[in-house]
BAPATOR-566287 format. One line per field, with one value per residue: x, y, z of N, C-alpha, C, O, CB in turn. Coordinates in Angstrom, 2 decimals, always signed. Glycine has a CB too. Layout:
# residues N
n_u	X; ...;
n_v	Y; ...;
n_w	Z; ...;
ca_u	X; ...;
ca_v	Y; ...;
ca_w	Z; ...;
c_u	X; ...;
c_v	Y; ...;
c_w	Z; ...;
o_u	X; ...;
o_v	Y; ...;
o_w	Z; ...;
cb_u	X; ...;
cb_v	Y; ...;
cb_w	Z; ...;
END
This chain:
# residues 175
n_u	+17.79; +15.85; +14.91; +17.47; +17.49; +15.06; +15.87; +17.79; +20.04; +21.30; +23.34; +24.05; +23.06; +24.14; +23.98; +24.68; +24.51; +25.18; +26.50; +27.27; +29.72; +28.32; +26.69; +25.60; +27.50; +25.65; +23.28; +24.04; +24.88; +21.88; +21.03; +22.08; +21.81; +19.18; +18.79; +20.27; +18.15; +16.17; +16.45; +16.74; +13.88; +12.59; +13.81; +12.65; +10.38; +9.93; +10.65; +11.06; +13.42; +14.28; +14.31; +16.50; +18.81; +19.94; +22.39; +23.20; +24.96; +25.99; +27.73; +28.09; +30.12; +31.94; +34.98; +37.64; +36.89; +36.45; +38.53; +40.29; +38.81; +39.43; +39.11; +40.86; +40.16; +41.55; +44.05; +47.86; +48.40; +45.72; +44.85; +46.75; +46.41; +43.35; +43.83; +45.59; +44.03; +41.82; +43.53; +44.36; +42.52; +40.44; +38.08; +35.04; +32.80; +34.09; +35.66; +34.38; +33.33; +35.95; +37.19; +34.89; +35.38; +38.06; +40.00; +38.27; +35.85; +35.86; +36.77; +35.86; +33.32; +33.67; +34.38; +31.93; +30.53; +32.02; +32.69; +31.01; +28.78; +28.78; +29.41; +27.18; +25.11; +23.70; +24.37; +24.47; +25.28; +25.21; +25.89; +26.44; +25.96; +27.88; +29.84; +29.57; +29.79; +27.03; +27.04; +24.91; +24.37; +23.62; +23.30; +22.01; +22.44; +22.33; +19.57; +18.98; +17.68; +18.47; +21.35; +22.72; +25.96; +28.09; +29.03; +30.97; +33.52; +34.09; +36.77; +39.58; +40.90; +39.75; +38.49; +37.77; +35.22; +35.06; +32.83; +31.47; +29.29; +30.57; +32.44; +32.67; +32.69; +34.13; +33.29; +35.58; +33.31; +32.72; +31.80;
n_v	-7.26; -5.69; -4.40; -3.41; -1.35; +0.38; +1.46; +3.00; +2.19; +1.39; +1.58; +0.81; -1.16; -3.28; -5.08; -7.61; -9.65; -12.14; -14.24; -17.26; -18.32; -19.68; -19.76; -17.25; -13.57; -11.53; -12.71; -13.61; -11.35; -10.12; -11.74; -11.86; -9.34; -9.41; -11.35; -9.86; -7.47; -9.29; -10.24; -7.81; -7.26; -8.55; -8.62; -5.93; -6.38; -7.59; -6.40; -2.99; -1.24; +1.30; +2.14; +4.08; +2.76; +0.78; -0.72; -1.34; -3.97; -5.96; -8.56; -10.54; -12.05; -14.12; -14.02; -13.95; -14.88; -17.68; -18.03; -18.61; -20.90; -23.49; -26.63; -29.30; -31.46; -31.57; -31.46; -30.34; -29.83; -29.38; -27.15; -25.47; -24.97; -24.26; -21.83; -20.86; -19.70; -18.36; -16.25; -15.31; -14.93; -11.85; -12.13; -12.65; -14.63; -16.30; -16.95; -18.87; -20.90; -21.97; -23.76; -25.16; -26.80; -27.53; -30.35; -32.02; -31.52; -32.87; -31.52; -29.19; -30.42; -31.08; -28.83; -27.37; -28.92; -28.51; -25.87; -23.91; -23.72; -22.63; -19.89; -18.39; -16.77; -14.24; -11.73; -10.25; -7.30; -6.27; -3.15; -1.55; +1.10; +1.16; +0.19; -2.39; -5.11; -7.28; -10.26; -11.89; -14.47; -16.73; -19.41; -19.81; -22.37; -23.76; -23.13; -22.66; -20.85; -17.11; -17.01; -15.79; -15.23; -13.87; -11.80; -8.97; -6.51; -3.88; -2.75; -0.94; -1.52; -3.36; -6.36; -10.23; -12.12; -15.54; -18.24; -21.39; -21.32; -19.26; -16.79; -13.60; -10.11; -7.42; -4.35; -1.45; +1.13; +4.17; +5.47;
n_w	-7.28; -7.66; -5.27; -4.48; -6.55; -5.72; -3.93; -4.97; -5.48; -7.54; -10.35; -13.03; -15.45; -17.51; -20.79; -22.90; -25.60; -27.37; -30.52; -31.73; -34.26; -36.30; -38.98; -41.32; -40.81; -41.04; -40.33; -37.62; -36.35; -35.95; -34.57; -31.96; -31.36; -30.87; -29.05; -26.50; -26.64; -25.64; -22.92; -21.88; -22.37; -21.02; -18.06; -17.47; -17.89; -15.45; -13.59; -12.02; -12.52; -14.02; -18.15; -18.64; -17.04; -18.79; -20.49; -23.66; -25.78; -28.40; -29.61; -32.34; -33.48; -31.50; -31.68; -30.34; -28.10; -28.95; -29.72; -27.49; -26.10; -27.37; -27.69; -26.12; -26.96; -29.40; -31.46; -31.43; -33.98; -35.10; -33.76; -33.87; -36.92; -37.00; -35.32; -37.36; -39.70; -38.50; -37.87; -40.60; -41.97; -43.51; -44.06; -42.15; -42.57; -44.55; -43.01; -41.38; -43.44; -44.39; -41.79; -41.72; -43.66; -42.95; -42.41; -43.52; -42.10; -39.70; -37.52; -37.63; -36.12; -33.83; -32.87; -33.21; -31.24; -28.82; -28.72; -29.96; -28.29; -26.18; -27.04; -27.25; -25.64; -23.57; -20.93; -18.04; -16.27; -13.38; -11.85; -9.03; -6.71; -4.20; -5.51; -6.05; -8.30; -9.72; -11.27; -14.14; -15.72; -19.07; -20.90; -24.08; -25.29; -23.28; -22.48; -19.91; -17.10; -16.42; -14.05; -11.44; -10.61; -9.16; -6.92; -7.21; -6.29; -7.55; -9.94; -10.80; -13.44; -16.37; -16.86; -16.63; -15.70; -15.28; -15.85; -15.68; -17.43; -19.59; -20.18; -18.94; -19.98; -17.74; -17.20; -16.43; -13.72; -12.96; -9.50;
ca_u	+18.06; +14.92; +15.30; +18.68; +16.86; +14.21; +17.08; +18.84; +21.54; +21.60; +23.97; +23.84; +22.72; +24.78; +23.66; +25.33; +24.13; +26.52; +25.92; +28.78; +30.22; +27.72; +26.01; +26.19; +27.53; +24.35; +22.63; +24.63; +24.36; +20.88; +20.61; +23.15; +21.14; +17.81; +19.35; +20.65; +16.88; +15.33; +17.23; +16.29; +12.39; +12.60; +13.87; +12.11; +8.64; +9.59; +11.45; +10.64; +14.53; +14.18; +14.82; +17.79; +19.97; +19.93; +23.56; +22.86; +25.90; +26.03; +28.87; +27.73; +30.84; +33.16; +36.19; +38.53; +36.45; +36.43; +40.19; +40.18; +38.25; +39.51; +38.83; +41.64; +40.10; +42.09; +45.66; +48.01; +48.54; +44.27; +44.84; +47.73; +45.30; +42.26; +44.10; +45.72; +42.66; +41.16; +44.49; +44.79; +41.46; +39.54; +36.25; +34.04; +31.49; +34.53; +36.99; +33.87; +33.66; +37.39; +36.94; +34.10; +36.18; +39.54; +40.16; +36.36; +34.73; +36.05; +37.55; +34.41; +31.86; +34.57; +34.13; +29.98; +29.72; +32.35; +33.06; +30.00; +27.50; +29.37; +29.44; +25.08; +24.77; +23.25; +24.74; +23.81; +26.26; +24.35; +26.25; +25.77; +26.52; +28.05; +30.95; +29.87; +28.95; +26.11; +27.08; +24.15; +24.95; +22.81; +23.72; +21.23; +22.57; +21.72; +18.35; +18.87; +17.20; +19.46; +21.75; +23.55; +27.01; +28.76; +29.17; +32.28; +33.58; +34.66; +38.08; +39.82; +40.87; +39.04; +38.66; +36.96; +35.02; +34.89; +31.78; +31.20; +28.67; +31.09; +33.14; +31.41; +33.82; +33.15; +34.26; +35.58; +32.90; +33.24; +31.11;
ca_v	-6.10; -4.64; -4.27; -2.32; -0.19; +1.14; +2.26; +3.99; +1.63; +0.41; +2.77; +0.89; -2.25; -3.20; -6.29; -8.11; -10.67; -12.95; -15.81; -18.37; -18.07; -20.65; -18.97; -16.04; -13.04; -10.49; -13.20; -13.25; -9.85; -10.03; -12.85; -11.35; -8.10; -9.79; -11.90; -9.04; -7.65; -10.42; -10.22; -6.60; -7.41; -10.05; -8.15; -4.77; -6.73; -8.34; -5.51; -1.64; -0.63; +2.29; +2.12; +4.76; +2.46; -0.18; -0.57; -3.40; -4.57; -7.44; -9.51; -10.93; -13.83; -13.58; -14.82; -14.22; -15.91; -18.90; -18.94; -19.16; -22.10; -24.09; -28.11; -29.82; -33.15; -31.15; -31.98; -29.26; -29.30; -28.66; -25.77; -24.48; -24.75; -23.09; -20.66; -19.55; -19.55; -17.08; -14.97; -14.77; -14.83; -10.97; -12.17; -13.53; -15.72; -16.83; -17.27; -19.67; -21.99; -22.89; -24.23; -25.99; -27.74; -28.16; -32.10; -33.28; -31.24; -33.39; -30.28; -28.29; -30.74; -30.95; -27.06; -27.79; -29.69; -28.47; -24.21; -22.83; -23.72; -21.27; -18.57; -18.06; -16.42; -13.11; -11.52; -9.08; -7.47; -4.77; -1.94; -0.50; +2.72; +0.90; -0.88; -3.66; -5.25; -8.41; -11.05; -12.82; -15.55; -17.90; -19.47; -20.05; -23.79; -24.96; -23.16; -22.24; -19.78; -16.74; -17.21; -14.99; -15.94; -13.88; -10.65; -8.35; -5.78; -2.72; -3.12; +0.12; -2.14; -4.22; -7.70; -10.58; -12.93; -17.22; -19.18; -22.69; -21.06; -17.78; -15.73; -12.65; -8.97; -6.64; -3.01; -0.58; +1.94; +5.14; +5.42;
ca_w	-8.11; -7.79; -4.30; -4.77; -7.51; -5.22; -2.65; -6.17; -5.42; -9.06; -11.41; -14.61; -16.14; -18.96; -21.22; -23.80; -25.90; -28.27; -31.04; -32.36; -35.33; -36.80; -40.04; -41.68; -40.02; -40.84; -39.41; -36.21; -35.68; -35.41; -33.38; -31.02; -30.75; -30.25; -27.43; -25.59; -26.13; -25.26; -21.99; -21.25; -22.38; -19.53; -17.14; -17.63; -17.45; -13.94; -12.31; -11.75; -13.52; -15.68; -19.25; -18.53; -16.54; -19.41; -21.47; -24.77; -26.35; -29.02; -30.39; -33.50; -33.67; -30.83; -32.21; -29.53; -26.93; -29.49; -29.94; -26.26; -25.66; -28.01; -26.83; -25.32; -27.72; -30.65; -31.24; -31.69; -35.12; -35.69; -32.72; -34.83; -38.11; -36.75; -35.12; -38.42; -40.53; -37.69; -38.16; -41.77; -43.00; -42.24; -43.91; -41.02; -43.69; -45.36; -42.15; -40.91; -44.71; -44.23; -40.84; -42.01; -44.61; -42.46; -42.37; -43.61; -41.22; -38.74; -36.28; -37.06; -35.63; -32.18; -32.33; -32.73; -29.83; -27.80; -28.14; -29.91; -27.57; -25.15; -27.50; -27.69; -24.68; -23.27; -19.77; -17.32; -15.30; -12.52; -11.03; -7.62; -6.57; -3.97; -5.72; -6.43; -9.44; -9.59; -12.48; -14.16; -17.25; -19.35; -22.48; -25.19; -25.86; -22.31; -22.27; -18.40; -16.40; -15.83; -12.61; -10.98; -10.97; -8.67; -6.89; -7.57; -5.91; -9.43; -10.07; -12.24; -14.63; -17.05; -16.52; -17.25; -14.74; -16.30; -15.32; -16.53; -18.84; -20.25; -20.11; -18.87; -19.51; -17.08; -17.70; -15.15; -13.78; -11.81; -8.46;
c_u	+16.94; +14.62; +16.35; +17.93; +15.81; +14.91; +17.88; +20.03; +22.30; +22.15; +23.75; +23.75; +23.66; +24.33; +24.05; +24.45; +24.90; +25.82; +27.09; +28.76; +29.23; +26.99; +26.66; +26.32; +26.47; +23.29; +22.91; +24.53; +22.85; +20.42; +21.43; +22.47; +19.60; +17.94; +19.44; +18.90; +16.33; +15.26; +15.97; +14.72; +12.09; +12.70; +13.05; +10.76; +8.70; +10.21; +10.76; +12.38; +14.37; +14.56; +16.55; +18.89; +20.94; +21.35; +23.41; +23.83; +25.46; +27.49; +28.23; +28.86; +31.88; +34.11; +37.80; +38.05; +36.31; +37.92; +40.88; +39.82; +38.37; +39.86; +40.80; +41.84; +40.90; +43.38; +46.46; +48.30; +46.74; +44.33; +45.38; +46.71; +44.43; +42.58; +44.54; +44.93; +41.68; +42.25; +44.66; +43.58; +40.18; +38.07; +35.71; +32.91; +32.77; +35.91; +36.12; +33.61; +35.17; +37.56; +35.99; +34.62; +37.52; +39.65; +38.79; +35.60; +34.72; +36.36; +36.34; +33.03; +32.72; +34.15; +32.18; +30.05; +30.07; +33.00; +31.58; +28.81; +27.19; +29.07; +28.09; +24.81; +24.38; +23.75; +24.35; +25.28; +25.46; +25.71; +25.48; +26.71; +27.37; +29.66; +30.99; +29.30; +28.49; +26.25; +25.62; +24.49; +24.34; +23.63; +22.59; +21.23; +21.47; +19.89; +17.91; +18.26; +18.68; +19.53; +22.85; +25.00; +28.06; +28.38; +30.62; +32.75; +34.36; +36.07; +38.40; +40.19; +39.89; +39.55; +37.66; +36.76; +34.44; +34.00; +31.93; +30.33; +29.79; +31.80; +32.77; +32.80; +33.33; +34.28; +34.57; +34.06; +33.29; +31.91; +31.89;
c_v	-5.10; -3.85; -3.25; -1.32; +0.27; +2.03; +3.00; +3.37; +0.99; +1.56; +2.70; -0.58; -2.77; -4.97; -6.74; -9.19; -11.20; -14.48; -16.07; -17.38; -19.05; -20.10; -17.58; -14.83; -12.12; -11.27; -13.43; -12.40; -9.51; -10.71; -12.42; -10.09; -8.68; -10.93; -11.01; -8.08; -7.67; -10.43; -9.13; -6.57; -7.81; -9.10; -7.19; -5.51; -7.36; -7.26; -4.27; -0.95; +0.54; +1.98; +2.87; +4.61; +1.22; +0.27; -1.55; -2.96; -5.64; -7.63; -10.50; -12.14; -13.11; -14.22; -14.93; -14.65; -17.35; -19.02; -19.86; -20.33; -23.37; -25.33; -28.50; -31.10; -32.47; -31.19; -30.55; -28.69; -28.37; -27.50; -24.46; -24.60; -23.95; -21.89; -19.77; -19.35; -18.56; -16.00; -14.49; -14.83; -13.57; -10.99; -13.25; -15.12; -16.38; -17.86; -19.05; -21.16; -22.59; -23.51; -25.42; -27.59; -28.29; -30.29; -32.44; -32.77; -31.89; -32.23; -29.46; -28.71; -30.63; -29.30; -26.88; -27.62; -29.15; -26.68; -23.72; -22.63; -22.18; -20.31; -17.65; -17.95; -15.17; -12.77; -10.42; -8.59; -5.57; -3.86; -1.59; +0.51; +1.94; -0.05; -2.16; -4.05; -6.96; -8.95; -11.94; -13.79; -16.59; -17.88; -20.43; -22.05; -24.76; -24.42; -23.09; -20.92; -18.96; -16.79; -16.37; -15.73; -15.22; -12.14; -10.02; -7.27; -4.60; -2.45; -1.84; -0.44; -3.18; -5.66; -8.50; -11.68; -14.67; -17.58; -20.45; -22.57; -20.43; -17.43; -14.36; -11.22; -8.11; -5.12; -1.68; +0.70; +3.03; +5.46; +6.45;
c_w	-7.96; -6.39; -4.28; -5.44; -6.54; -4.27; -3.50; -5.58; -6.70; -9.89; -12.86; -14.80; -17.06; -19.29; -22.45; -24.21; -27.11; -28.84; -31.20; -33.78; -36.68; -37.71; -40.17; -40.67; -40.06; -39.96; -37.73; -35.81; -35.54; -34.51; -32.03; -30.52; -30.18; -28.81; -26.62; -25.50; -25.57; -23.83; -21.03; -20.91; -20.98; -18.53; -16.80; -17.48; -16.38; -13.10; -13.01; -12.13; -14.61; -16.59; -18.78; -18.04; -17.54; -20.68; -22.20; -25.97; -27.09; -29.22; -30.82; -33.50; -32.67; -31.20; -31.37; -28.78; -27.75; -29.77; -28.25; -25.93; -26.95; -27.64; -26.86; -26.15; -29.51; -30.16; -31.37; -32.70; -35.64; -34.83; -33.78; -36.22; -38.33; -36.32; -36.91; -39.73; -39.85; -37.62; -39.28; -42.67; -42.23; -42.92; -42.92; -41.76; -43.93; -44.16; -41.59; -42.03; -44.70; -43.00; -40.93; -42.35; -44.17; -42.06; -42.69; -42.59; -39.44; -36.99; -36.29; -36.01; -34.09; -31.88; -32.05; -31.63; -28.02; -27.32; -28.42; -28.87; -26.33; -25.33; -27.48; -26.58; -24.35; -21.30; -19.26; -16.45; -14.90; -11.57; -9.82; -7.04; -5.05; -3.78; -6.34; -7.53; -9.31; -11.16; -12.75; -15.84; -17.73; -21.05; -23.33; -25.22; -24.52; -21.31; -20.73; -18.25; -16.15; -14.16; -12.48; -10.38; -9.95; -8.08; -6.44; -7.09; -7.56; -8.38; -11.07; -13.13; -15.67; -16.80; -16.67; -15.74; -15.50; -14.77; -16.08; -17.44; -19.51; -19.61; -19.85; -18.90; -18.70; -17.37; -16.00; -15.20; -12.99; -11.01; -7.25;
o_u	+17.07; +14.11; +15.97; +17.73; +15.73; +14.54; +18.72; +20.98; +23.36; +21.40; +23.46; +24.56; +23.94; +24.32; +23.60; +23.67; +25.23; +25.13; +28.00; +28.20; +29.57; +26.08; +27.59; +25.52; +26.20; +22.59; +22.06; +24.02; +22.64; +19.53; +21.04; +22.55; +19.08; +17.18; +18.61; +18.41; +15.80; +14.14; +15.06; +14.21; +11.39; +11.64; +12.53; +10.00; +7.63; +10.20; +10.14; +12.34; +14.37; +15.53; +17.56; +19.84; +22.08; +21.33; +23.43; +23.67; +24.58; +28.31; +27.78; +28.38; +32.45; +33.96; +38.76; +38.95; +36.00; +38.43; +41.48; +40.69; +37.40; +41.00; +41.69; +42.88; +40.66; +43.81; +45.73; +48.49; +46.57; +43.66; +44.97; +46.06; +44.35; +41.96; +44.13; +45.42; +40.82; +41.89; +45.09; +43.63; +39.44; +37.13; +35.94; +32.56; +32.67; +36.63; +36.75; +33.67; +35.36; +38.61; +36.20; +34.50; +38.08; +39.08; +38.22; +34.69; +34.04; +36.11; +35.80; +32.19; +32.16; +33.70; +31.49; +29.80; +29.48; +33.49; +30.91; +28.10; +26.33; +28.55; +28.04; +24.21; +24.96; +23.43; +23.88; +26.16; +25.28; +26.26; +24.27; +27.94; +27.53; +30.29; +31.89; +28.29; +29.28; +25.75; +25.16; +24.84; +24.35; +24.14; +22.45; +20.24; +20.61; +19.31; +16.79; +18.30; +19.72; +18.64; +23.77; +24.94; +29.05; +27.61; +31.28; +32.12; +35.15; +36.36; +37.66; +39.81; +39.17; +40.71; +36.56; +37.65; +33.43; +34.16; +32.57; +30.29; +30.20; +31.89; +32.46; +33.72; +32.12; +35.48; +33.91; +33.68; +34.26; +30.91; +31.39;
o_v	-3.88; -2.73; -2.11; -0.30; +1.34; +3.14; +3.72; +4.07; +0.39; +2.51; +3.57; -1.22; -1.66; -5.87; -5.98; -9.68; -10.31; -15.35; -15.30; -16.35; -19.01; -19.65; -17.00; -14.80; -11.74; -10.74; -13.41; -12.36; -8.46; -10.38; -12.97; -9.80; -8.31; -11.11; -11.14; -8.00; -6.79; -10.61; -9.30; -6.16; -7.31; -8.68; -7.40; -4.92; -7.87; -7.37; -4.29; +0.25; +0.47; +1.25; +2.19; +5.39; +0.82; +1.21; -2.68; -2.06; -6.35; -6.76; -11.36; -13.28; -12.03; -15.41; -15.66; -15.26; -18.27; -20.11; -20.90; -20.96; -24.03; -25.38; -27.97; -31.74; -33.02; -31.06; -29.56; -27.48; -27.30; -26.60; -23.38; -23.57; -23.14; -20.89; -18.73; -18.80; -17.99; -14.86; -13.33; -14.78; -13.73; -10.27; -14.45; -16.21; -17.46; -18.84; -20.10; -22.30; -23.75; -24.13; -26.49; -28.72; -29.23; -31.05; -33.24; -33.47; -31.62; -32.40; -29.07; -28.03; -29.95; -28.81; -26.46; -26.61; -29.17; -26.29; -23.22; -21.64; -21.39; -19.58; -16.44; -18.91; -14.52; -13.63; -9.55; -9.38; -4.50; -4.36; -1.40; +0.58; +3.05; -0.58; -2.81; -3.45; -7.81; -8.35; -12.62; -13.27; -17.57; -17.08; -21.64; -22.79; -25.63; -24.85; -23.38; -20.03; -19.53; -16.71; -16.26; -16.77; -15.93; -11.39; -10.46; -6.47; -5.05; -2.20; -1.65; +0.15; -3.83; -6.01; -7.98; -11.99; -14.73; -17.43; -20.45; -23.42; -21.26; -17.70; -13.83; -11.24; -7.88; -4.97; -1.34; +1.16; +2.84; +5.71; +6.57;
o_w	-8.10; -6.44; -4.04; -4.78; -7.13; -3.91; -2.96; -5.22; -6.84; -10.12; -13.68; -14.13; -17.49; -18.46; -23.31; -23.40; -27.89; -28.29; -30.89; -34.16; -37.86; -37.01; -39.61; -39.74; -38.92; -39.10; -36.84; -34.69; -34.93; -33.73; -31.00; -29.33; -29.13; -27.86; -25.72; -24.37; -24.90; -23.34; -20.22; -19.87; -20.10; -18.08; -15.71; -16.71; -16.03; -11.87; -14.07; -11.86; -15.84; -16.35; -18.64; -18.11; -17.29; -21.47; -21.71; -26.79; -26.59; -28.94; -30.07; -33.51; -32.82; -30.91; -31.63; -28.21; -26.99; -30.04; -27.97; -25.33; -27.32; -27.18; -27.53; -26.25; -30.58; -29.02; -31.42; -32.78; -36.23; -35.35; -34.21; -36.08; -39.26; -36.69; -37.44; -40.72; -40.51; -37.32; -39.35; -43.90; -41.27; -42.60; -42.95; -41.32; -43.35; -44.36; -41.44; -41.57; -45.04; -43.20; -40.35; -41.88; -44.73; -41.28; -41.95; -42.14; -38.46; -35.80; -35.26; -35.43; -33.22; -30.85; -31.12; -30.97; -26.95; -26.26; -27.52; -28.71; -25.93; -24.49; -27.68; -26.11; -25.22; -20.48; -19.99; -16.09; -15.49; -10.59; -9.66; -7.00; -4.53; -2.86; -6.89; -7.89; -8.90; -12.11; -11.82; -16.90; -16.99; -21.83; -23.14; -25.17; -24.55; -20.31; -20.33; -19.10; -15.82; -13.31; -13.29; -9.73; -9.77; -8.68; -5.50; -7.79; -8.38; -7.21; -12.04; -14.14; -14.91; -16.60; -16.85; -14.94; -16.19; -13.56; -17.13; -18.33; -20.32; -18.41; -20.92; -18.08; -18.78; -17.62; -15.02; -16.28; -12.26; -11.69; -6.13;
cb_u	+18.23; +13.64; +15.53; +20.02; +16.17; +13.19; +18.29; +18.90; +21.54; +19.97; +25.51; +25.13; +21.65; +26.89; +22.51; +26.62; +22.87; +28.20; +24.90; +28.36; +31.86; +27.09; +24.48; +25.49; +28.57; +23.56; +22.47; +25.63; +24.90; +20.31; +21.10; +24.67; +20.98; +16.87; +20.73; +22.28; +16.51; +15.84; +18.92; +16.65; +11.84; +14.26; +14.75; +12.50; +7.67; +10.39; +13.56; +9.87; +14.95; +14.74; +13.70; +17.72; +19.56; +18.29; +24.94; +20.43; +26.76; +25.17; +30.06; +27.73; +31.65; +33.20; +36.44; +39.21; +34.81; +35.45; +41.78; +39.58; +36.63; +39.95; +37.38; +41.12; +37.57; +41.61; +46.29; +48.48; +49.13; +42.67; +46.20; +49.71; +44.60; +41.35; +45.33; +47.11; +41.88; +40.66; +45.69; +46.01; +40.74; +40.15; +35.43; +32.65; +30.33; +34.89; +37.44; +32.78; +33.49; +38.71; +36.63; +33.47; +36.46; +39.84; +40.67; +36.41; +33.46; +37.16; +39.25; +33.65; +30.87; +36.87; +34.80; +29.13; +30.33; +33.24; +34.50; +29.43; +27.59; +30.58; +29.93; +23.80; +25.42; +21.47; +25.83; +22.25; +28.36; +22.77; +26.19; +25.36; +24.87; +27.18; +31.34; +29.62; +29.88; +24.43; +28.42; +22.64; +26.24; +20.74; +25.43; +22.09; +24.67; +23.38; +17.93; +20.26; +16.31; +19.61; +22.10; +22.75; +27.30; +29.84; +28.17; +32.36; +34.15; +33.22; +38.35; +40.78; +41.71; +39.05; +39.03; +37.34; +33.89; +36.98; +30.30; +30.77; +27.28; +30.31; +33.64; +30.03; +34.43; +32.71; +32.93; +37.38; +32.05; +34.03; +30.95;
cb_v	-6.52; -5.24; -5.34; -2.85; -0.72; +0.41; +1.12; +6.10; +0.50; -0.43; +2.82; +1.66; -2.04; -2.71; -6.42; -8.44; -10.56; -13.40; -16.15; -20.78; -18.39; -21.40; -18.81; -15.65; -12.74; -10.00; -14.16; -13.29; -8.64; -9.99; -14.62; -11.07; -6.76; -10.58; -12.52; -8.14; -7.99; -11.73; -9.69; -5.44; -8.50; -11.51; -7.95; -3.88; -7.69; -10.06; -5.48; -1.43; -1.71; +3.44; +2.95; +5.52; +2.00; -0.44; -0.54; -3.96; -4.88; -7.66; -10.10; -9.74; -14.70; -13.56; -14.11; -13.52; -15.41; -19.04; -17.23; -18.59; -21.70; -23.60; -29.73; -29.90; -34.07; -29.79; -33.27; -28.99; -30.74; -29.58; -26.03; -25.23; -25.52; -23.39; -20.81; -19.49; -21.01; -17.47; -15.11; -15.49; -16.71; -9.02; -12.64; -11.99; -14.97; -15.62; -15.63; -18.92; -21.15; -22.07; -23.31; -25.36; -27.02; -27.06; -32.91; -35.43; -31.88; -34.29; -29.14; -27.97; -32.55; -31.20; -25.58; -29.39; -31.57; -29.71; -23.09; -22.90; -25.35; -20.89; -18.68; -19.36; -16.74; -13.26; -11.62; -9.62; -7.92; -5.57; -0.82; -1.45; +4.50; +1.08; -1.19; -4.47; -4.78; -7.92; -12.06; -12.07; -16.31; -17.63; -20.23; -19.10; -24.33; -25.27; -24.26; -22.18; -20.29; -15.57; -18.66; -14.25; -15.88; -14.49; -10.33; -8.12; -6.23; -0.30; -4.76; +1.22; -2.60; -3.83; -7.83; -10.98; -12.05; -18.67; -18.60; -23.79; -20.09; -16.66; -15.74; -12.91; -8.13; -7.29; -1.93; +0.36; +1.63; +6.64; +3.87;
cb_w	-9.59; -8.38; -3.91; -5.76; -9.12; -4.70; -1.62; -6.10; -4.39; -10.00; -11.34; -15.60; -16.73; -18.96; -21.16; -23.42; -26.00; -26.96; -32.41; -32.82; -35.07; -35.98; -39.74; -42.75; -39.90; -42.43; -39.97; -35.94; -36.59; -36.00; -33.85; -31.74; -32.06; -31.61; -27.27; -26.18; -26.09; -25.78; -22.49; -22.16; -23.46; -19.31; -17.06; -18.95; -18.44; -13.59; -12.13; -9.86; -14.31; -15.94; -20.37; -18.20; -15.04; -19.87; -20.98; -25.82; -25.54; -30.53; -29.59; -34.67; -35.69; -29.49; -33.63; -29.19; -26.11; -30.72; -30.46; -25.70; -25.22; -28.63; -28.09; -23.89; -27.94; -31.29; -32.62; -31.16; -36.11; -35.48; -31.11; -35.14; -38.25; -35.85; -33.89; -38.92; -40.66; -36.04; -37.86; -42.31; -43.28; -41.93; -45.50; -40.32; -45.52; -46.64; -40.41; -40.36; -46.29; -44.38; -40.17; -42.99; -45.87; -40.59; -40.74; -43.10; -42.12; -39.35; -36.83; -38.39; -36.25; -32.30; -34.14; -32.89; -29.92; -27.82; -29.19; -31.08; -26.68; -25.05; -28.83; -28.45; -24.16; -23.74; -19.67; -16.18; -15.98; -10.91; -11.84; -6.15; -6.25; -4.09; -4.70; -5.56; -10.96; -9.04; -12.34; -13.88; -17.13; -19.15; -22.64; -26.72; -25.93; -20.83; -22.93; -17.68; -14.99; -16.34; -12.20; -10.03; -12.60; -9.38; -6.19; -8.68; -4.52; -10.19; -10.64; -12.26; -14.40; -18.42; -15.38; -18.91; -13.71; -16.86; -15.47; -15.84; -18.89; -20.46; -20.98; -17.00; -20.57; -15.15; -19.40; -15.17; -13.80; -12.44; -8.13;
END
């Protein structure tokens, strides 16, 4: 990247950073912005990137990337459950206490172990004037070094690229 950026091949940065649904949501939204950050800090003290190419996004509880990944070890009545406790309930604090409580907690600790971990992640996704766009993806739970995950040629539509960490969205740019 930094390489590209000295050739002005780099258009725009954009960086996201995302917690679970796990606590309160004021608290998610800060933890979600100081991830994405955290990210930029990082980068910006090892590379020569201007501030001015830098785009920082949060998502505070993604809740459609958690309806998504909803484990496989859930039957389909708890699928059908959680889903409609994330459709019919629009407080976030309050949508996450009934989940808690669905069967004894039993479906929440499956969601623990086996969606949120996903959700606590921070992503990079680099632009080049070029076309192409450079995926990078770490997720909080598994405490990895970011890795670059793929490179993309920009697509006019929006679309999303799945890693075994995330779900990473990438947005159309113009070049």
């Amino acid at each position: 990247v930094d390489s590209a950026n000295s050739m002005g091949a780099v258009s725009r940065i954009g960086i996201e950073g995302a917690a679970s649904p796990d606590g309160p949501l004021n608290y998610n939204r800060r933890l979600a912005r100081q991830r994405a950050q955290a990210l930029k800090g990082y980068f910006t003290r090892h590379t020569s990137v201007p501030d001015s190419l830098f785009e920082i996004t949060s998502i505070a509880e993604d809740w459609d990337q958690f309806r998504s990944m909803l484990p496989q070890t859930l039957t389909p009545r708890d699928i059908a459950a959680v889903d409609s406790i994330i459709g019919s309930t629009e407080s976030l604090d309050r949508r996450e206490r009934m989940l808690r409580r669905y069967d004894n907690g039993r479906v929440w600790r499956i969601l623990v172990a086996d969606v949120l971990p996903a959700l606590r992640r921070a992503s990079m996704t680099v632009a080049l004037s070029s076309g192409e766009q450079m995926l990078f993806s770490t997720t909080a739970a598994r405490r990895t070094p970011l890795q670059k995950t793929a490179t993309l040629p920009v697509r006019s539509e929006a679309t999303s690229v799945i890693t075994s960490e995330a779900v990473i969205p990438l947005s159309p740019i113009s070049v």
